[in-house]
Biopython code that builds the backbone (N, CA, C, O; Angstrom):
import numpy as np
from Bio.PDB.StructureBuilder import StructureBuilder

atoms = [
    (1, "UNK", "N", (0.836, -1.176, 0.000)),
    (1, "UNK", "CA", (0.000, 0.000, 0.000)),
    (1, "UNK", "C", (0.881, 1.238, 0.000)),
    (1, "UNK", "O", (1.037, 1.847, 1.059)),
    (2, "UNK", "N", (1.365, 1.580, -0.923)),
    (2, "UNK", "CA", (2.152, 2.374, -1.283)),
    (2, "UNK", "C", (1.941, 3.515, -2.147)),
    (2, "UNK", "O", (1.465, 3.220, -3.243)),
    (3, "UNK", "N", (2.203, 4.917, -1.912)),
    (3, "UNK", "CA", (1.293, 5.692, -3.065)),
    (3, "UNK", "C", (0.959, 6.691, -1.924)),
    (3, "UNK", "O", (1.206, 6.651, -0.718)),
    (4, "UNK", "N", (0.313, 7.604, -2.702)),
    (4, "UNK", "CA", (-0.423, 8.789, -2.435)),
    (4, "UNK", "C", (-1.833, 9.114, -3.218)),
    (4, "UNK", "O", (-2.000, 8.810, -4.399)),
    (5, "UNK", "N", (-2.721, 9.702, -2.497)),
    (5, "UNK", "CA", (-3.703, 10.256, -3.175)),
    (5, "UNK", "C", (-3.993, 12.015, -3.210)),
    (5, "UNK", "O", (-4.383, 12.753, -2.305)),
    (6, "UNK", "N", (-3.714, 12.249, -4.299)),
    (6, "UNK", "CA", (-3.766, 14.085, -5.056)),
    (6, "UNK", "C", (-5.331, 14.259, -4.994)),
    (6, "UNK", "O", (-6.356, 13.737, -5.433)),
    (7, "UNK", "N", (-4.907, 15.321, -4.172)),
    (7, "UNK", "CA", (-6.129, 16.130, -3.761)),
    (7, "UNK", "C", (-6.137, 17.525, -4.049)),
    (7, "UNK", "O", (-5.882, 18.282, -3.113)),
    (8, "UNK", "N", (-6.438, 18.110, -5.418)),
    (8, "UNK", "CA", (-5.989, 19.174, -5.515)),
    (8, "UNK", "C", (-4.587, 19.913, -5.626)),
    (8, "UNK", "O", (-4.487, 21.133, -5.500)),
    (9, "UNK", "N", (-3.666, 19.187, -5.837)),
    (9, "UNK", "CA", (-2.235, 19.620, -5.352)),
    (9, "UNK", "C", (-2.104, 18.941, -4.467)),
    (9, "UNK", "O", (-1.051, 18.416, -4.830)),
    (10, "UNK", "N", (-2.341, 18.450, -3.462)),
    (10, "UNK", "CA", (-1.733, 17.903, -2.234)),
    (10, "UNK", "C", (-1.542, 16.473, -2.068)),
    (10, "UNK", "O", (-2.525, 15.866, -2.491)),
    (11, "UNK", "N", (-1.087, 16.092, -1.836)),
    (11, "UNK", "CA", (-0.798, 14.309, -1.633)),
    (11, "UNK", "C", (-0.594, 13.872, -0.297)),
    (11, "UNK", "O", (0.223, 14.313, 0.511)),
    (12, "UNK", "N", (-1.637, 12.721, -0.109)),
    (12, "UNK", "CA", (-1.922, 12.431, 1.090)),
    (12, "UNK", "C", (-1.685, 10.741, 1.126)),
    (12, "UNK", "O", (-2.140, 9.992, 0.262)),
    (13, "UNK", "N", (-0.905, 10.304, 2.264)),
    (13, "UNK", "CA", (-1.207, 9.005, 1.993)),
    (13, "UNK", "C", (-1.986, 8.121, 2.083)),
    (13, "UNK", "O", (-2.973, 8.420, 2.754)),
    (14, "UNK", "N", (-1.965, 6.771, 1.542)),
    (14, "UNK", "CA", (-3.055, 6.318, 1.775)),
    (14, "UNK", "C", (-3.091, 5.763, 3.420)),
    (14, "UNK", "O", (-4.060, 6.105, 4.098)),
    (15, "UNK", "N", (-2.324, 5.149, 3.865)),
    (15, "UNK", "CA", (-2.609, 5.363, 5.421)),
    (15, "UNK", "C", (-3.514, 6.140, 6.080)),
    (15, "UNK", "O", (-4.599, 5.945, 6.626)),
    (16, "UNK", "N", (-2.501, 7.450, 5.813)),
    (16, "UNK", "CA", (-4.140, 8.395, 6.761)),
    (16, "UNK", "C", (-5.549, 8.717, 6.087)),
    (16, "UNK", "O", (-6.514, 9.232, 6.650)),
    (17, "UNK", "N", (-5.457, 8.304, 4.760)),
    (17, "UNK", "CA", (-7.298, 8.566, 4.166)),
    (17, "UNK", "C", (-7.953, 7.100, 4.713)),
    (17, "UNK", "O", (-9.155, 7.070, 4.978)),
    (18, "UNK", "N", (-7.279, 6.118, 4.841)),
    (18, "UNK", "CA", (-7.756, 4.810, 5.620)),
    (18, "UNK", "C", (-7.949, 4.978, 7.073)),
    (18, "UNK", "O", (-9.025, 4.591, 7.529)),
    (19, "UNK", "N", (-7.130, 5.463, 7.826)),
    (19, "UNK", "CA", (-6.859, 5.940, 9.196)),
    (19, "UNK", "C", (-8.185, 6.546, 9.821)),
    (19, "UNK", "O", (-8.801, 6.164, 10.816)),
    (20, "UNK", "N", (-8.490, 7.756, 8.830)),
    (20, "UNK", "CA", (-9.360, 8.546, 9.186)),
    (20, "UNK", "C", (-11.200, 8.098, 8.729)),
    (20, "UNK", "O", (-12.177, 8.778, 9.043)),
    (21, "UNK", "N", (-11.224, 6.774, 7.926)),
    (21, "UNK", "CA", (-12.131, 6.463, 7.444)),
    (21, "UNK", "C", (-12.487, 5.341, 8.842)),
    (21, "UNK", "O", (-13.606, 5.282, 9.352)),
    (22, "UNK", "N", (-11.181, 4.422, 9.350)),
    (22, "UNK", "CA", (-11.356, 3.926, 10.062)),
    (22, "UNK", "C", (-11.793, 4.640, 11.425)),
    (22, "UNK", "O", (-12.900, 4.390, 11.902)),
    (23, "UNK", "N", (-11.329, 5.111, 11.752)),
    (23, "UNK", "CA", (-11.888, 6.172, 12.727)),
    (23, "UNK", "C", (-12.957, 6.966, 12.906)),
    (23, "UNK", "O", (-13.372, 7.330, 14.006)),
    (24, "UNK", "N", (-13.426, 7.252, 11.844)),
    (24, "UNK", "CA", (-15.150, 7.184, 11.701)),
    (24, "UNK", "C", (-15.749, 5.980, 11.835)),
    (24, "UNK", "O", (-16.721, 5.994, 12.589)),
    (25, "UNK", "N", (-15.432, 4.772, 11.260)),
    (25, "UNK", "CA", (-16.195, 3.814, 11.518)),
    (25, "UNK", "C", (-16.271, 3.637, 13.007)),
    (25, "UNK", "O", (-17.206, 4.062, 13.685)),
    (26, "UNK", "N", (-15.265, 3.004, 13.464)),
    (26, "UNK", "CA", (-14.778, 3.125, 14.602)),
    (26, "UNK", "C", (-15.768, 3.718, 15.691)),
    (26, "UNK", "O", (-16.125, 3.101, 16.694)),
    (27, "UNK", "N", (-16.237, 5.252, 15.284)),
    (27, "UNK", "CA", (-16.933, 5.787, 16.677)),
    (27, "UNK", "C", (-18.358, 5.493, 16.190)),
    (27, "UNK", "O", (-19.358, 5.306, 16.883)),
    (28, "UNK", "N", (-18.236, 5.490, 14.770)),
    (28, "UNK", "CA", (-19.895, 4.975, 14.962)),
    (28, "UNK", "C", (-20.308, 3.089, 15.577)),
    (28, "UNK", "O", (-21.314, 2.526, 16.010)),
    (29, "UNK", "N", (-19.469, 2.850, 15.402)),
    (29, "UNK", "CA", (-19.977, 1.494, 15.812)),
    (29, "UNK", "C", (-19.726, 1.587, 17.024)),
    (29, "UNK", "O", (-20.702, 1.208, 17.672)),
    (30, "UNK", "N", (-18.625, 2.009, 17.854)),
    (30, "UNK", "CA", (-18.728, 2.190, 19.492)),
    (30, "UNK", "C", (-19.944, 2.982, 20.211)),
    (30, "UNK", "O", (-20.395, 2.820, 21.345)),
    (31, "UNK", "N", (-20.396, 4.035, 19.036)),
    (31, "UNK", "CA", (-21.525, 4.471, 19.549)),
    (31, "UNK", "C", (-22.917, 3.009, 19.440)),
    (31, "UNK", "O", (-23.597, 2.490, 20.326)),
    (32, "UNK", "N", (-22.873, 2.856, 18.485)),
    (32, "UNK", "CA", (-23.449, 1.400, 18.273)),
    (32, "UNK", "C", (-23.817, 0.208, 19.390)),
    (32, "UNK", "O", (-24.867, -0.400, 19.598)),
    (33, "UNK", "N", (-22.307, 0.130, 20.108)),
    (33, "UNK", "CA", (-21.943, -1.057, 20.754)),
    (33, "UNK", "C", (-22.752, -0.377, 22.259)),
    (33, "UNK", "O", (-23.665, -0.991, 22.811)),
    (34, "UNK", "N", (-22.344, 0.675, 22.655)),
    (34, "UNK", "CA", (-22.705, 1.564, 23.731)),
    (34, "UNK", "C", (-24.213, 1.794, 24.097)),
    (34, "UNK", "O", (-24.773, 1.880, 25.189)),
    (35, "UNK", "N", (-24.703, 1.866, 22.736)),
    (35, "UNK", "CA", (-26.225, 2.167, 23.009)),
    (35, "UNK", "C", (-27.064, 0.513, 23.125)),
    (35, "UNK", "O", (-28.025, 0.283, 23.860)),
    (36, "UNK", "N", (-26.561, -0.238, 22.425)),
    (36, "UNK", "CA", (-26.827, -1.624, 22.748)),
    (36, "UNK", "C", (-26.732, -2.471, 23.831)),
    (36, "UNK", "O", (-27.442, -3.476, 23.804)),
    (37, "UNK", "N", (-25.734, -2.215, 25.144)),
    (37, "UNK", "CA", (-25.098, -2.304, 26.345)),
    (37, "UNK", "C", (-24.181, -3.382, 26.015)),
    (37, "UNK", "O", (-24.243, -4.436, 26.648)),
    (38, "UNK", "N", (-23.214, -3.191, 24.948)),
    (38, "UNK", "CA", (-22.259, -4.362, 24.836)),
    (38, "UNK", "C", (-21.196, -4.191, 25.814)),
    (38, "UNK", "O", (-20.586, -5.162, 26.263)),
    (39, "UNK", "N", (-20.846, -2.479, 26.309)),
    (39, "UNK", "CA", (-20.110, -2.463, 26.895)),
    (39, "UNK", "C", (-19.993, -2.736, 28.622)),
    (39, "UNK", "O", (-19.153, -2.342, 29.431)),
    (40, "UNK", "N", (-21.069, -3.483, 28.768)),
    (40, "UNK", "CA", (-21.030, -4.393, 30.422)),
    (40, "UNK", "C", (-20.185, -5.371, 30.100)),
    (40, "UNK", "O", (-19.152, -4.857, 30.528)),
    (41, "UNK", "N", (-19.908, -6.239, 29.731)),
    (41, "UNK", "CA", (-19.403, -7.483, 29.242)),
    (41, "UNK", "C", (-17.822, -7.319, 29.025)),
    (41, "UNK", "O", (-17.096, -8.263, 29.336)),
    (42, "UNK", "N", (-17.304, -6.207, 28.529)),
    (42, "UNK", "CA", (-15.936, -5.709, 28.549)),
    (42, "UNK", "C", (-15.228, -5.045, 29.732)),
    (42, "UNK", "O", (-15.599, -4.195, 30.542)),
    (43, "UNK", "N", (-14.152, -5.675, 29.572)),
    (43, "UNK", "CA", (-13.636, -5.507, 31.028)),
    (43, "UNK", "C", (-12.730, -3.763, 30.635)),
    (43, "UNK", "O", (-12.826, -2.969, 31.570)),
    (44, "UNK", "N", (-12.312, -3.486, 29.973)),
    (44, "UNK", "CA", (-11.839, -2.612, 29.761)),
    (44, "UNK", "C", (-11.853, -2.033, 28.240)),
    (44, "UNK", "O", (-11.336, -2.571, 27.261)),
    (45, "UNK", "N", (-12.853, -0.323, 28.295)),
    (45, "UNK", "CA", (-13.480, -0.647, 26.630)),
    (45, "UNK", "C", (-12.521, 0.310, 26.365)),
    (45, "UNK", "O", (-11.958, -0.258, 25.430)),
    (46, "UNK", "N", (-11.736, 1.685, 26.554)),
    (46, "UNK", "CA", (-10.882, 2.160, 25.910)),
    (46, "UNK", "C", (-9.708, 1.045, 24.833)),
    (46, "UNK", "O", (-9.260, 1.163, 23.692)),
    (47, "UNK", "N", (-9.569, 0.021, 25.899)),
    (47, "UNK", "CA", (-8.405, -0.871, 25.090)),
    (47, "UNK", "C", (-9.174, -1.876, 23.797)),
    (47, "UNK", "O", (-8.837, -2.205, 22.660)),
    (48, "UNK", "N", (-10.425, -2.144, 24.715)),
    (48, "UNK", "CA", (-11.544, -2.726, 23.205)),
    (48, "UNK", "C", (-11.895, -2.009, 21.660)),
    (48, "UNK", "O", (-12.196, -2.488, 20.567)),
    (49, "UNK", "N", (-11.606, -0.005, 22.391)),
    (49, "UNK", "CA", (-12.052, 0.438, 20.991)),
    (49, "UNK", "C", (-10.556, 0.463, 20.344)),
    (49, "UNK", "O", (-10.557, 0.674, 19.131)),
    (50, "UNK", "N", (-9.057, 0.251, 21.057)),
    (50, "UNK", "CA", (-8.071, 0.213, 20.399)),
    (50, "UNK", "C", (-7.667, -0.536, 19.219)),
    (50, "UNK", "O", (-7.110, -0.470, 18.124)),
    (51, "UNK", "N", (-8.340, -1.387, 20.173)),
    (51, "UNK", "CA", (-8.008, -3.172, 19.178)),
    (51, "UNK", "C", (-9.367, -3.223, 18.047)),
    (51, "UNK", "O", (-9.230, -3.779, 16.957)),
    (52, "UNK", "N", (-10.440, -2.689, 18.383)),
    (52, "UNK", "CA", (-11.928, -2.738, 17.105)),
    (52, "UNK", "C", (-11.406, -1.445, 15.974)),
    (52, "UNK", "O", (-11.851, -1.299, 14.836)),
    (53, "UNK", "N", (-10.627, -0.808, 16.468)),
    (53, "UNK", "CA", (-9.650, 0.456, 15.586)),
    (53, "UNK", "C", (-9.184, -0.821, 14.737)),
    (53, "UNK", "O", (-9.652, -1.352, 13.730)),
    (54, "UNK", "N", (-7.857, -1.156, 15.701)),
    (54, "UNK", "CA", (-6.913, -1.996, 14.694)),
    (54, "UNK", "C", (-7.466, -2.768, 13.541)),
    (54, "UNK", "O", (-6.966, -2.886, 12.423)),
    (55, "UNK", "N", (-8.516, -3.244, 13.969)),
    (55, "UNK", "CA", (-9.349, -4.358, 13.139)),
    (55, "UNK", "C", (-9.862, -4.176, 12.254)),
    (55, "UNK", "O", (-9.822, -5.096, 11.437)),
    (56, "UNK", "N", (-10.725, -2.786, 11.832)),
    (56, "UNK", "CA", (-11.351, -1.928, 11.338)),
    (56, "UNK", "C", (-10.267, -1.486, 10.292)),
    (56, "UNK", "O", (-10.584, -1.651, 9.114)),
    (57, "UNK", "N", (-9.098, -0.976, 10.540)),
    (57, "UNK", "CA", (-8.488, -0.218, 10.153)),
    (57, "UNK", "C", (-7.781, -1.635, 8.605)),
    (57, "UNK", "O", (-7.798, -1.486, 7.383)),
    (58, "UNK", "N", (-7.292, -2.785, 9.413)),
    (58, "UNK", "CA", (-6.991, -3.447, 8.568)),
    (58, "UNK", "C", (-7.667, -4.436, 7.501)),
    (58, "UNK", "O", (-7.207, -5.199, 6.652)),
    (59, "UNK", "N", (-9.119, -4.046, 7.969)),
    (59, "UNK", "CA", (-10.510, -4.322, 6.652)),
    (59, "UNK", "C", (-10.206, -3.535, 5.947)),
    (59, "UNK", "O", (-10.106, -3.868, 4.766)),
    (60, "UNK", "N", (-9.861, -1.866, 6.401)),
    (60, "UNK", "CA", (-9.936, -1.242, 4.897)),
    (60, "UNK", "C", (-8.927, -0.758, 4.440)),
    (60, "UNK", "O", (-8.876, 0.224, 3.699)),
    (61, "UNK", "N", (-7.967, -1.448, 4.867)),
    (61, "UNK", "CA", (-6.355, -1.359, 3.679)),
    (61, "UNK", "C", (-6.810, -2.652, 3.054)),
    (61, "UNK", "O", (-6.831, -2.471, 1.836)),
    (62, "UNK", "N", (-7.117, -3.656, 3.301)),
    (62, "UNK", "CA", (-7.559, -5.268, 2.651)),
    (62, "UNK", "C", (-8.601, -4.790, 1.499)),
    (62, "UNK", "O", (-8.189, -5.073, 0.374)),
    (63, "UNK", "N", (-9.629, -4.249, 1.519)),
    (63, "UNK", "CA", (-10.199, -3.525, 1.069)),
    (63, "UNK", "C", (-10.182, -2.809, -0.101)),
    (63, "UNK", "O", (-10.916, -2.946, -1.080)),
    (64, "UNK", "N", (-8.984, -1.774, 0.140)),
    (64, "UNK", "CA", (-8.644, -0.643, -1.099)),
    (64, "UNK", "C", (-7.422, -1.184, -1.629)),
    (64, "UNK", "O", (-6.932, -0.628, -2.611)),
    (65, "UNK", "N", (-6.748, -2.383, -1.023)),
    (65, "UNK", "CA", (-5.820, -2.936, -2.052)),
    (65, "UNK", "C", (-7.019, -3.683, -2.609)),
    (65, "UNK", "O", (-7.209, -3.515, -3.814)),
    (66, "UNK", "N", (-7.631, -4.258, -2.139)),
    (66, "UNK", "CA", (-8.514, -5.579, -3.441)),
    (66, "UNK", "C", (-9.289, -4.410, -4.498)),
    (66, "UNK", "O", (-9.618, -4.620, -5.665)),
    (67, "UNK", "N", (-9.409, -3.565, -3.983)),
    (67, "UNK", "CA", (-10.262, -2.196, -5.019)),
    (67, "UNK", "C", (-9.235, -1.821, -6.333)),
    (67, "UNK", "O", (-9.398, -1.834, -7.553)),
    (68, "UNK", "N", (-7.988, -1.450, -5.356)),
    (68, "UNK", "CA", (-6.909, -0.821, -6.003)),
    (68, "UNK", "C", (-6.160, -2.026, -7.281)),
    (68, "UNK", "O", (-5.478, -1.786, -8.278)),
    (69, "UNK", "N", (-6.581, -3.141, -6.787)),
    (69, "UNK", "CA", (-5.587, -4.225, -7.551)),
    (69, "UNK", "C", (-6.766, -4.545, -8.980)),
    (69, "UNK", "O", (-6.439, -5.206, -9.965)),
    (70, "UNK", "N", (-7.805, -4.063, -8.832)),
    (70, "UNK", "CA", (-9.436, -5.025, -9.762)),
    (70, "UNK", "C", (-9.450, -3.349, -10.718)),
    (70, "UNK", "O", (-9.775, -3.475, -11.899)),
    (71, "UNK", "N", (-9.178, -2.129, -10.323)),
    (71, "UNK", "CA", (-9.236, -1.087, -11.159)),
    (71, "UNK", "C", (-7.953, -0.804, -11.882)),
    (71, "UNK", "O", (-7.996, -0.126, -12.908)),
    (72, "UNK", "N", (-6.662, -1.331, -11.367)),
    (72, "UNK", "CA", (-5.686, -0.954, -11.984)),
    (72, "UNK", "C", (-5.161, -2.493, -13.005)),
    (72, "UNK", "O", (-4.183, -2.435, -13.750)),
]
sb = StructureBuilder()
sb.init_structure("model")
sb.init_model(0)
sb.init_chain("A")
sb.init_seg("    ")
for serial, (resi, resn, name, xyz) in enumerate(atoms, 1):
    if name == "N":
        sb.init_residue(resn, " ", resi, " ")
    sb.init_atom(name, np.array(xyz, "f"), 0.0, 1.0, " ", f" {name:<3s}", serial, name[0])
structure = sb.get_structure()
């Protein structure tokens, strides 16, 4: 996953346009999990939304390479 994406002049990597996509997901589904009461059951949810980050985050590099590999 290598590269940049031009935004007008600017080049951004793809890391942080994934980063930041994940991180939206991220709070919406913790908001999700929260309003559902998943979070009784977790013993510690700051470190739960770390690791549902991580997880999240590496669906959508898996993701925009399988995108990136079927358009190019």
């Amino acid at each position: 996953m290598i590269g940049e994406f031009s935004f007008f002049g600017m080049y951004f990597p793809w890391l942080m346009i994934t980063s930041l996509i994940a991180i939206f997901a991220t709070k919406l589904l913790a908001r999700l999990l929260a309003r559902v009461g998943f979070y009784r059951y977790v013993w510690h949810p700051p470190l739960f939304d770390i690791a549902l980050f991580c997880v999240i985050l590496g669906v959508c590099i898996v993701v925009f390479n399988l995108c990136r590999s079927v358009l190019l």
